[in-house]
Backbone as CSV, one residue per row, in Angstrom:
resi,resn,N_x,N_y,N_z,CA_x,CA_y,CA_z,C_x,C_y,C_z
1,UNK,3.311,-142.537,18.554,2.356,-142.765,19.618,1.083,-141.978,19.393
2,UNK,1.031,-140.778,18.527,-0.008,-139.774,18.404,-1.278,-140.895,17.229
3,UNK,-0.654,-142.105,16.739,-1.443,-143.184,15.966,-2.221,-144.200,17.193
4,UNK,-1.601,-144.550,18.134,-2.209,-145.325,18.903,-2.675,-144.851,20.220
5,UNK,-2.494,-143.747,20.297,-2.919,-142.876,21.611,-2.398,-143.341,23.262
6,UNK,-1.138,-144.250,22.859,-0.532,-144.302,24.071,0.130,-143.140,24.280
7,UNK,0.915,-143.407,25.428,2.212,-142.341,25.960,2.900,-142.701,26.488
8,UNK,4.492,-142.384,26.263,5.529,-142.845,26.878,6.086,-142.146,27.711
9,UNK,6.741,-142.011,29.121,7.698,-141.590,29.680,8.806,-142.063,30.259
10,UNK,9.895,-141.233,29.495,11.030,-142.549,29.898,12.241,-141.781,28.786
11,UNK,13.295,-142.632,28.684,14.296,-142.918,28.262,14.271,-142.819,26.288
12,UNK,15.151,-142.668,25.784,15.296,-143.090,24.345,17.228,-143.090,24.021
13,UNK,17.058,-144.234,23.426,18.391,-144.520,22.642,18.596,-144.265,21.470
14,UNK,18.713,-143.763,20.584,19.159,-143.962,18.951,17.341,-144.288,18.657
15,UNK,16.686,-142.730,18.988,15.527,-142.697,18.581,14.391,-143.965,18.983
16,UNK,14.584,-144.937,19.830,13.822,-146.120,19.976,14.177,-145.862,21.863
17,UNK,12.563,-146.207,22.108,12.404,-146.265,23.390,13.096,-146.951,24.429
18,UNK,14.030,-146.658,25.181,14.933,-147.611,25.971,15.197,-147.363,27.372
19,UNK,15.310,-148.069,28.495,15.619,-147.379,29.612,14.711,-147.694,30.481
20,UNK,14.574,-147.200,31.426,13.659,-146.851,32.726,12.444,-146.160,31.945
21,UNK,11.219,-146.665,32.074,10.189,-145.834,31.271,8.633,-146.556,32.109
22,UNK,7.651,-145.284,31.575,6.529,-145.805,32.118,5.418,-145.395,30.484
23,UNK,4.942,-146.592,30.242,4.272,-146.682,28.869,2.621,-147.150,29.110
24,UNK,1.706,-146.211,28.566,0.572,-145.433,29.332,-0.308,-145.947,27.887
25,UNK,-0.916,-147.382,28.178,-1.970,-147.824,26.857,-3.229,-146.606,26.693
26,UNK,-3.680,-147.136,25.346,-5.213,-146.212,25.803,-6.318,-146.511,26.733
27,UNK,-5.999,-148.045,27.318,-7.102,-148.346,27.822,-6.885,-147.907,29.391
28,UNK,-5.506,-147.508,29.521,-5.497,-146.845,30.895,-4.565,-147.994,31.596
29,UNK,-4.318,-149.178,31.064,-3.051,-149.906,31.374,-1.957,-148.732,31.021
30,UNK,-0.645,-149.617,32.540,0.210,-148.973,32.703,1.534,-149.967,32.796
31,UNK,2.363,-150.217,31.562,3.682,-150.558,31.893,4.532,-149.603,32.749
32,UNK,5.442,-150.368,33.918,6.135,-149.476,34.324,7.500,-150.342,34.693
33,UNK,9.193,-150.029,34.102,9.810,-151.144,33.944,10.584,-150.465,32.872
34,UNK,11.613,-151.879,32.232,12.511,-151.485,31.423,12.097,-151.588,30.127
35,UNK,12.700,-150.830,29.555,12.326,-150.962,27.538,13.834,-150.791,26.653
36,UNK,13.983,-151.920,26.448,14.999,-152.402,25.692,14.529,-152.356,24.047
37,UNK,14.787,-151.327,22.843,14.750,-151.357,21.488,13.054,-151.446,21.594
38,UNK,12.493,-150.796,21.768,11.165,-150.217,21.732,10.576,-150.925,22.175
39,UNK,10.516,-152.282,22.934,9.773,-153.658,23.448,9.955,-153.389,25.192
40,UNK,9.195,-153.926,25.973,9.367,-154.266,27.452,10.828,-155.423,27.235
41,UNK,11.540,-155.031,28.094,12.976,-156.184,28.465,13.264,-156.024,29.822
42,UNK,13.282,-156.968,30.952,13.728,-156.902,31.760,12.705,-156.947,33.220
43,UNK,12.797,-156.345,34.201,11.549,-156.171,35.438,10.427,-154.843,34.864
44,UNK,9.839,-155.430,34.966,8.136,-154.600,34.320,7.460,-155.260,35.077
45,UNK,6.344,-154.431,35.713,5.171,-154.389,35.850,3.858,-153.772,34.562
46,UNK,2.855,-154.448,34.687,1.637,-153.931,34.086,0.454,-153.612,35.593
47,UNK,0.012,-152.661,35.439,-0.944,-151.982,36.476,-2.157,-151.455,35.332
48,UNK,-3.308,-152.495,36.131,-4.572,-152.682,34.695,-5.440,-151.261,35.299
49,UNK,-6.495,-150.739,34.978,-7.503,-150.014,35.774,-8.809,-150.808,36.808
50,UNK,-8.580,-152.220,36.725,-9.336,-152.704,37.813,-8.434,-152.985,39.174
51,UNK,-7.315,-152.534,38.868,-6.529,-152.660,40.342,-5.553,-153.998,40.377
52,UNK,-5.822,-155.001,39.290,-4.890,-155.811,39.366,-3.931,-155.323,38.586
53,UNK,-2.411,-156.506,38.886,-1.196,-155.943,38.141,-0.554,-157.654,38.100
54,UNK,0.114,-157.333,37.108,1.323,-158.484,36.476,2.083,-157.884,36.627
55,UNK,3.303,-158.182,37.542,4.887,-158.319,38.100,5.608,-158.825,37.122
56,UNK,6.506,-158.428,35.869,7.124,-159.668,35.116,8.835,-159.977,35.172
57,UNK,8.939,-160.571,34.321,10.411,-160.676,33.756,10.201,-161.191,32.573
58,UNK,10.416,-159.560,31.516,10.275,-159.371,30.006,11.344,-159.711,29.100
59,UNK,11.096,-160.500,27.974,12.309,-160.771,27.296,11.853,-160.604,25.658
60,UNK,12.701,-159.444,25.496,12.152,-158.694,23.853,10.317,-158.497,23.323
61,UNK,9.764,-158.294,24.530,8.251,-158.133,24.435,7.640,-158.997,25.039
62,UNK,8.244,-160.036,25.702,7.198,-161.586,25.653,7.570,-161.485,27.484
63,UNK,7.006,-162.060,28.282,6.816,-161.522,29.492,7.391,-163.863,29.748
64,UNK,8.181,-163.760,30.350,9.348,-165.143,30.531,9.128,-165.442,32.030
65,UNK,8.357,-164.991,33.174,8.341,-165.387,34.407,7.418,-164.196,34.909
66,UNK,6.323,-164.689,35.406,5.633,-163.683,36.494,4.601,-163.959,37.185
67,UNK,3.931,-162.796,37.984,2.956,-162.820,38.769,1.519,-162.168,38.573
68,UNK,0.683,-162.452,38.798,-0.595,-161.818,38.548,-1.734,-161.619,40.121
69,UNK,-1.096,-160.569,40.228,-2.315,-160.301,41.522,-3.404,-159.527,41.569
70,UNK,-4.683,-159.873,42.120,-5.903,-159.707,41.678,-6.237,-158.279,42.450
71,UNK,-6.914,-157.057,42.033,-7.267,-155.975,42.886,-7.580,-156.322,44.721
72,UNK,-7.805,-157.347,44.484,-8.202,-157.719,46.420,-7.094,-158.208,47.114
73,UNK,-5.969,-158.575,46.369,-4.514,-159.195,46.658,-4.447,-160.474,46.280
74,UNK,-4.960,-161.017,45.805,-5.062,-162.787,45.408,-4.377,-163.222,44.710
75,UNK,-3.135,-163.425,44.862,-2.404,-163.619,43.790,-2.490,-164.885,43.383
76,UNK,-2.208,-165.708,41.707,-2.292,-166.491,40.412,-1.388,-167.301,40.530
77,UNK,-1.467,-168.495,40.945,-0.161,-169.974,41.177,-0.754,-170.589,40.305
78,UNK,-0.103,-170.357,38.878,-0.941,-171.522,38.034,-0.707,-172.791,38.487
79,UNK,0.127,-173.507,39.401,0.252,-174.788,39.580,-0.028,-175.009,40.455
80,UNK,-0.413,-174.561,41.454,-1.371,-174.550,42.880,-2.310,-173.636,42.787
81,UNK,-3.374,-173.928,42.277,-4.246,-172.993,42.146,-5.668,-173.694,42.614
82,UNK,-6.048,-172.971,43.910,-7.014,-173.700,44.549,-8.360,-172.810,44.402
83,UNK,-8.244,-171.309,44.274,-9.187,-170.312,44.419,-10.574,-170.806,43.341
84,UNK,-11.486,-170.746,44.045,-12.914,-171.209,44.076,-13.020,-171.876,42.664
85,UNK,-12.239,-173.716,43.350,-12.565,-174.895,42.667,-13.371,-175.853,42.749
86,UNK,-13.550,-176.674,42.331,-14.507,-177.637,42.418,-14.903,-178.451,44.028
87,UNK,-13.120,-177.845,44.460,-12.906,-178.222,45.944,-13.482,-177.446,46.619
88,UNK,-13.249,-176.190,46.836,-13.638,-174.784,47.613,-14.036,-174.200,46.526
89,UNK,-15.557,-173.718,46.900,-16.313,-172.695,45.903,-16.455,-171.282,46.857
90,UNK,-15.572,-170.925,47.664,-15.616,-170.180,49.040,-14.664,-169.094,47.913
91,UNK,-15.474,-167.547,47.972,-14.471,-166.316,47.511,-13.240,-166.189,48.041
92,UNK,-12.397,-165.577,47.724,-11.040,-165.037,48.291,-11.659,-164.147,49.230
93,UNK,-12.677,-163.414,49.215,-12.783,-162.269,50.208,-13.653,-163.382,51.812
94,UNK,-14.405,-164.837,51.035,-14.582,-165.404,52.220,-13.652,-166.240,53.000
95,UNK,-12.782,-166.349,52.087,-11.831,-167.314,52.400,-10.621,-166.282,53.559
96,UNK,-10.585,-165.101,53.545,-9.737,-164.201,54.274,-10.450,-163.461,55.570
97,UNK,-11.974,-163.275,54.651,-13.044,-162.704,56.246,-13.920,-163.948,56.710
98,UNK,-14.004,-164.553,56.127,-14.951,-165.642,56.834,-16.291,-165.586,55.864
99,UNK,-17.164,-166.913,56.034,-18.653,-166.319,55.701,-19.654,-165.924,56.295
100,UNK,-20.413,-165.329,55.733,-21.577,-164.399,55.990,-22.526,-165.626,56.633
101,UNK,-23.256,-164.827,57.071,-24.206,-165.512,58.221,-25.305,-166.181,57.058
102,UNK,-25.778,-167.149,57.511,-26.919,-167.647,57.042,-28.087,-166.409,55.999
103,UNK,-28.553,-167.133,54.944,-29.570,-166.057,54.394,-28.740,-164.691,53.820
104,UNK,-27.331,-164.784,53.901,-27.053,-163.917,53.051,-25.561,-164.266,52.107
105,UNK,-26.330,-164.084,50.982,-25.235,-164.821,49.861,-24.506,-163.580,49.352
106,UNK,-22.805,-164.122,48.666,-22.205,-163.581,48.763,-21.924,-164.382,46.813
107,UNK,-22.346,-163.145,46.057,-22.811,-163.593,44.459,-21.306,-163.495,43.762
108,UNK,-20.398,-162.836,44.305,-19.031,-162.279,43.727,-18.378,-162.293,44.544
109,UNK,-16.367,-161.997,44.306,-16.077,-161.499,45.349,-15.759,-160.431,45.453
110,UNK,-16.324,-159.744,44.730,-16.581,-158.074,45.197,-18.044,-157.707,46.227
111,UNK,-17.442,-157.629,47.401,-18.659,-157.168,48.979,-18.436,-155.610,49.154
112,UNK,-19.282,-154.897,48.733,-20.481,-155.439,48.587,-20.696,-155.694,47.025
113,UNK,-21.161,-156.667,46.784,-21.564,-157.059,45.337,-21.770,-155.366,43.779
114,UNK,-21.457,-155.872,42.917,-21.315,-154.888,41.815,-22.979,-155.369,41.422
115,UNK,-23.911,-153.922,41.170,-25.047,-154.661,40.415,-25.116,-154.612,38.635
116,UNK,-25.441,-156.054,38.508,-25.641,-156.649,37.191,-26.585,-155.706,36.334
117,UNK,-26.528,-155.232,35.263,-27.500,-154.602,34.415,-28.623,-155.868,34.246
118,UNK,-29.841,-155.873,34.376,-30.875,-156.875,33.554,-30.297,-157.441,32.108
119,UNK,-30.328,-158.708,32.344,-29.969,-159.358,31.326,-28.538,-159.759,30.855
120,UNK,-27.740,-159.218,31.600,-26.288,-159.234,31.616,-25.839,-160.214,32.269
121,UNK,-24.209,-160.637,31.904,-23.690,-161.547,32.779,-22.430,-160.729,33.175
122,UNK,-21.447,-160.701,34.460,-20.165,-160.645,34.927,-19.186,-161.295,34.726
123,UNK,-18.629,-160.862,33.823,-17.105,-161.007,33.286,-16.176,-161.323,34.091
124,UNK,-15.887,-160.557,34.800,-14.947,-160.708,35.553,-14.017,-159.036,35.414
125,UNK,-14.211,-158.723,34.188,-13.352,-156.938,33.891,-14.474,-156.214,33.511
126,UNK,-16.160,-156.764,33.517,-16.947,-155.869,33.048,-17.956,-157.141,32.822
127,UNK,-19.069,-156.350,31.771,-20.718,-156.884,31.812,-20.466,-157.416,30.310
128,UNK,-21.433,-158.722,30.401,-21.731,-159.100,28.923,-22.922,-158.870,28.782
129,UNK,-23.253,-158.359,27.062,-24.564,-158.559,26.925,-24.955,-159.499,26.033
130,UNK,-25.903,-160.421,26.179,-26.512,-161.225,24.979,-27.219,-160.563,23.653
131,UNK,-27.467,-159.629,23.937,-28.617,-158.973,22.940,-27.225,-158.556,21.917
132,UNK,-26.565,-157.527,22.434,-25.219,-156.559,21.799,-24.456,-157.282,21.353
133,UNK,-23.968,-158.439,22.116,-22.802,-159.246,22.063,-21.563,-158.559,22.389
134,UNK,-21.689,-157.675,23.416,-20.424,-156.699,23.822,-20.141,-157.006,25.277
135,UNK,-19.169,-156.380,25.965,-18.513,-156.729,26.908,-18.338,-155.075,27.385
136,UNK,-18.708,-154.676,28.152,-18.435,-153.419,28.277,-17.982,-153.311,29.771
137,UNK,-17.157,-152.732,30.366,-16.294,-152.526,31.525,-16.889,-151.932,32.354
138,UNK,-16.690,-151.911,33.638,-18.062,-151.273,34.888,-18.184,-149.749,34.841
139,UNK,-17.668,-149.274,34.322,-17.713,-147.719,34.183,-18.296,-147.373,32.564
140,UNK,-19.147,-149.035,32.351,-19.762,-148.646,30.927,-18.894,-148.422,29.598
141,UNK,-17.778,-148.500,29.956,-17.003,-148.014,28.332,-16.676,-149.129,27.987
142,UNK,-16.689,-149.838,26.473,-16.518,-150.801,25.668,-15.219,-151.415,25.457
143,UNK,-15.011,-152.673,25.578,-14.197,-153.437,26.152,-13.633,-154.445,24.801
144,UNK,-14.952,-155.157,24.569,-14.645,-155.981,23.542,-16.261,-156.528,23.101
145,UNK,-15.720,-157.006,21.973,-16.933,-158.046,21.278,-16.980,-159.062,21.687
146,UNK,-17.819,-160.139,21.960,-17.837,-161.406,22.311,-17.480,-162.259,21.071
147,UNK,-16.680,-163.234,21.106,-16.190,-163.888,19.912,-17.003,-164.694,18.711
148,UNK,-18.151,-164.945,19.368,-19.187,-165.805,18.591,-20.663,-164.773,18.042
149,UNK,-20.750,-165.358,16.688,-21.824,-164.480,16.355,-23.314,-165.381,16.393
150,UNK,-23.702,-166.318,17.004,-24.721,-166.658,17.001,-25.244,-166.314,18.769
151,UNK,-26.616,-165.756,18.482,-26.865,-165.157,19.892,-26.887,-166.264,20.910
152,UNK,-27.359,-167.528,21.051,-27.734,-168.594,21.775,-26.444,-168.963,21.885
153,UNK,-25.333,-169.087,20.856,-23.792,-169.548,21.512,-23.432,-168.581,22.158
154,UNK,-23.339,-167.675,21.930,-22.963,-166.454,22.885,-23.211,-166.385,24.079
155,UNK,-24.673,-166.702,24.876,-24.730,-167.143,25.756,-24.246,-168.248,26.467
156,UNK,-23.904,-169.501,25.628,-23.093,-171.134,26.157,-21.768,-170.411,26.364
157,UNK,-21.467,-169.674,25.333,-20.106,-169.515,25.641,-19.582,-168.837,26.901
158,UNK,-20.661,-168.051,27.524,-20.563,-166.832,28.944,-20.724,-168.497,29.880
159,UNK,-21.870,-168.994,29.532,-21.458,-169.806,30.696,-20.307,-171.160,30.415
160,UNK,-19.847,-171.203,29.642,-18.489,-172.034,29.432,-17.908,-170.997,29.378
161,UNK,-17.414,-170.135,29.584,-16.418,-169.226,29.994,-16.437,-168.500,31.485
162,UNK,-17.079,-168.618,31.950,-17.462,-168.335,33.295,-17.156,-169.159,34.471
163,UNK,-17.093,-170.804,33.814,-17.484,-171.680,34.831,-16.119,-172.090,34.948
């Protein structure tokens, strides 16, 4: 673990991680759940640093049934999944408080709104930039690269990935 800068707490069998354990990524994700032969097996949770979490049921690493609920409580029905569609473009936070009065728009559903750096777009876990081609997380620390290296796709792609 001193190679990948996680941390484990928990259990070990015959030198391999097993048991009741809580396994601590670098990015500040948090498995917490069973570990069967050094893999997640069994009821696990993941708890991200934006406040959402995946509920699972793990089978030798691969996650076989679960839930995904959003930091505001919104939880993920991939097969009923109505949250701001083509039908209702209404936030989860308007859809639970109501909307805002006339003349005042509601850009996210984070109220009060997160502000955008100039020139940036909202991810959804952080900011894109066109210029950088990076993705960097609201507390500014670096997230990821954007997948495309031409600057003008990079931008199609934020908004085909966005929409």
């Amino acid at each position: 673990m001193e190679y990948t800068g996680s941390q484990y707490i928990g259990e070990f069998v015959d030198g391999r991680m097993e048991g009741s354990a809580e396994y601590i990524l670098p990015t500040e994700t948090r498995y917490v759940g069973e570990m069967k032969d050094g893999v997640f097996h069994g009821q696990g949770t993941l708890y991200f640093p934006s406040g959402s979490r995946y509920d699972a049921i793990w089978e030798n690493g691969l996650a076989t049934k679960g839930t995904y609920t959003f930091s505001d409580g919104l939880q993920y029905d991939g097969k009923n999944w109505h949250y701001c569609d083509s039908y209702d473009r209404r936030f989860y936070t308007e859809i639970c408080h109501g909307l805002k009065p006339t003349g005042i728009s509601q850009l996210t559903n984070v109220d009060p709104p997160r502000k955008i750096p100039e020139g940036c777009y909202d991810c959804g876990d952080g900011f894109y930039n066109p210029t950088t081609r990076i993705v960097k997380d609201y507390r500014n620390r670096f997230l990821r690269n954007a997948e495309c290296t031409t600057p003008r796709l990079n931008q199609d792609w934020v908004m085909t990935w966005s929409m």
